[in-house]
N, C-alpha and C positions, 0 to 999 in steps of 0.2 A: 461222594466217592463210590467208584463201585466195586462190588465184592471181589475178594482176591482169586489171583487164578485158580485152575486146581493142583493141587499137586501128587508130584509124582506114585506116591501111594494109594491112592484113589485108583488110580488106572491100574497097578498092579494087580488089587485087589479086583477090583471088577473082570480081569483076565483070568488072573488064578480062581476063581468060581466058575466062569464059564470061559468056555472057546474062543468063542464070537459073540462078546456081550451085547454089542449090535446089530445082528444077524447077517453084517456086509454079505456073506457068505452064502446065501438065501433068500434074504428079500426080493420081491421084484423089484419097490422101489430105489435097493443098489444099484443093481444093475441096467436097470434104464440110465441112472446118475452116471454109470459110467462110461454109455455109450454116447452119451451128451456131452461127457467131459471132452473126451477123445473128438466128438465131431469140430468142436469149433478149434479144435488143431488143424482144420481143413488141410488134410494131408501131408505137412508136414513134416519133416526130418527133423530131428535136435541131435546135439551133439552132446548134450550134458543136460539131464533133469534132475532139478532139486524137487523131492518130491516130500512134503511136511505132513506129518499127523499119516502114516502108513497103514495102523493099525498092523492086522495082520497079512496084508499085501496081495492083497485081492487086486488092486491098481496095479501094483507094482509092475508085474510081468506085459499087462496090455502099454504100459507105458514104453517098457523096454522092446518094445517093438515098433517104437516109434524113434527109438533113441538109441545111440553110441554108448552111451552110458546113465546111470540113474541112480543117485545117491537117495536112499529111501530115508524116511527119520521118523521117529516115533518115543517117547518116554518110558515107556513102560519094555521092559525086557520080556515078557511073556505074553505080549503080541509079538515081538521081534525072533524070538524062537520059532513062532507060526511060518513068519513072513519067509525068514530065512530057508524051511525047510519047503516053502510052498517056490522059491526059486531057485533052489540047488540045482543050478546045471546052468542058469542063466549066464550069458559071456556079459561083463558091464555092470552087472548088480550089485551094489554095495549097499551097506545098512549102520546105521549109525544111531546111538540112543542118546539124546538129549532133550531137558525138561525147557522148552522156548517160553523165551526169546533167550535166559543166560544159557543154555546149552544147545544155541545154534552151530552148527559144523564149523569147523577153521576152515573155511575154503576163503580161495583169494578173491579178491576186487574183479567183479565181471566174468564169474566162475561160469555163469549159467546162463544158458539160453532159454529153457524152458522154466517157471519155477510152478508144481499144480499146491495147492492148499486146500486141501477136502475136509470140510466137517472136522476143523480142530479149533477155529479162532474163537467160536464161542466158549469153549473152556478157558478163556483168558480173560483178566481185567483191561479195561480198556486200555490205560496206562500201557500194559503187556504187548497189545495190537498195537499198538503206535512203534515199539521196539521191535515187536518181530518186522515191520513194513522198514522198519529202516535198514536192518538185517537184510532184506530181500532185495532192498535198492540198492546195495552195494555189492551182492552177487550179481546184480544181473546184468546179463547184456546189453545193449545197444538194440532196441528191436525185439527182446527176448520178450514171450506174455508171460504175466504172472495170472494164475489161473486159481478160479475162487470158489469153491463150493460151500454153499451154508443152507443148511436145515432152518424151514423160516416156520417151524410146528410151535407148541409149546414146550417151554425148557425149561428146567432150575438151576442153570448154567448162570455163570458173569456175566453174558450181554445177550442177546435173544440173537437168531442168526442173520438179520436185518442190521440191528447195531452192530455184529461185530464186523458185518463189509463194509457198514459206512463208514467206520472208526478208521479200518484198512485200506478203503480206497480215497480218504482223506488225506491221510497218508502219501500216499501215494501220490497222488493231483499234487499237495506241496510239494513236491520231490521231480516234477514236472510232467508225469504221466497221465493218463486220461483210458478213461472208460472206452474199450474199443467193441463190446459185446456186453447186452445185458437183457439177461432172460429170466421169466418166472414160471414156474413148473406148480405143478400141484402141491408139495411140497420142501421144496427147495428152489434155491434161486442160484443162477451159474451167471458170473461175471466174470470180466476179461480186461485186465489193464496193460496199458502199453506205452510204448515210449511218442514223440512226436514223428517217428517214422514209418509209425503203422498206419492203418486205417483212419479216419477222421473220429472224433468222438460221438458219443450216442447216451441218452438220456440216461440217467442210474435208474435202476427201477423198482425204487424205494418208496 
């Protein structure tokens, strides 16, 4: 069995001590991540992004530029303080605090076209990643990508960032989707699943 998620008070605290307990904010290697994320959206429009694990919403606003609207989500309320005052003015920005997979947003069947998941699945037990991908199969579109960022460094996290895309994009394959982008970086690895109306499937690159 493997170790329990984390929970909500971990993150809290890790917030209330610093800013940006992972320098999103600074690093270069964020912001390469997020110009990567953004590219394999090869310019498209969305009309609704579920975007999981915000942090303090560094993504947020480049996402909203891609989108109609963009429900952020994140656990911890003092990154959601950040997020919120770092998009005050955005038209479509919404923020929502829920500890996932039991505090996934109430949205409806096929809410979302776009869904991104940055550097949050390895904070989960696997059991957990199998719940949030079902969570994610039920918002999403017809067509819509679900987009995966995982930190593949060393970690004291519940599953290494490796595990926790395979656990997720297993998931996903049973649910009838398929690997439509899969790339390895220096240290992170950016995947892309999709429905049978996208792109053909492509190796995982695990």
């Amino acid at each position: 069995m493997s170790p329990p998620s984390w929970s909500r008070t971990v993150f809290e605290r890790l917030h209330r001590r610093r800013p940006d307990p992972w320098g999103v904010g600074t690093r270069a290697y964020e912001h390469d991540k997020y110009r990567q994320t953004l590219a394999v959206l090869s310019g498209r429009h969305f009309s609704f992004a579920l975007e999981l694990g915000c942090s303090i919403g560094m993504m947020t606003p480049r996402l909203a530029r891609r989108c109609e609207r963009v429900m952020a989500v994140d656990v911890a309320e003092a990154a959601l303080e950040r997020a919120r005052r770092r998009c005050a003015g955005l038209d479509g920005v919404s923020f929502y605090r829920g500890q996932l997979p039991d505090g996934f947003p109430p949205l409806p069947a096929r809410a979302c076209d776009l869904i991104v998941v940055s550097e949050m699945l390895y904070f989960l037990s696997r059991h957990d990643i199998r719940r949030l991908a079902a969570h994610c199969l039920r918002v999403r579109q017809a067509g819509g990508p679900i987009v995966l960022v995982n930190w593949t460094g060393p970690t004291d996290t519940p599953c290494t960032g490796d595990e926790a895309a395979r656990h997720f994009i297993n998931a996903c394959r049973a649910g009838g989707l398929h690997v439509t982008h899969a790339r390895r970086y220096a240290r992170y690895r950016l995947d892309v699943v999709n429905g049978p109306d996208s792109a053909p499937p492509v190796a995982d690159p695990t």
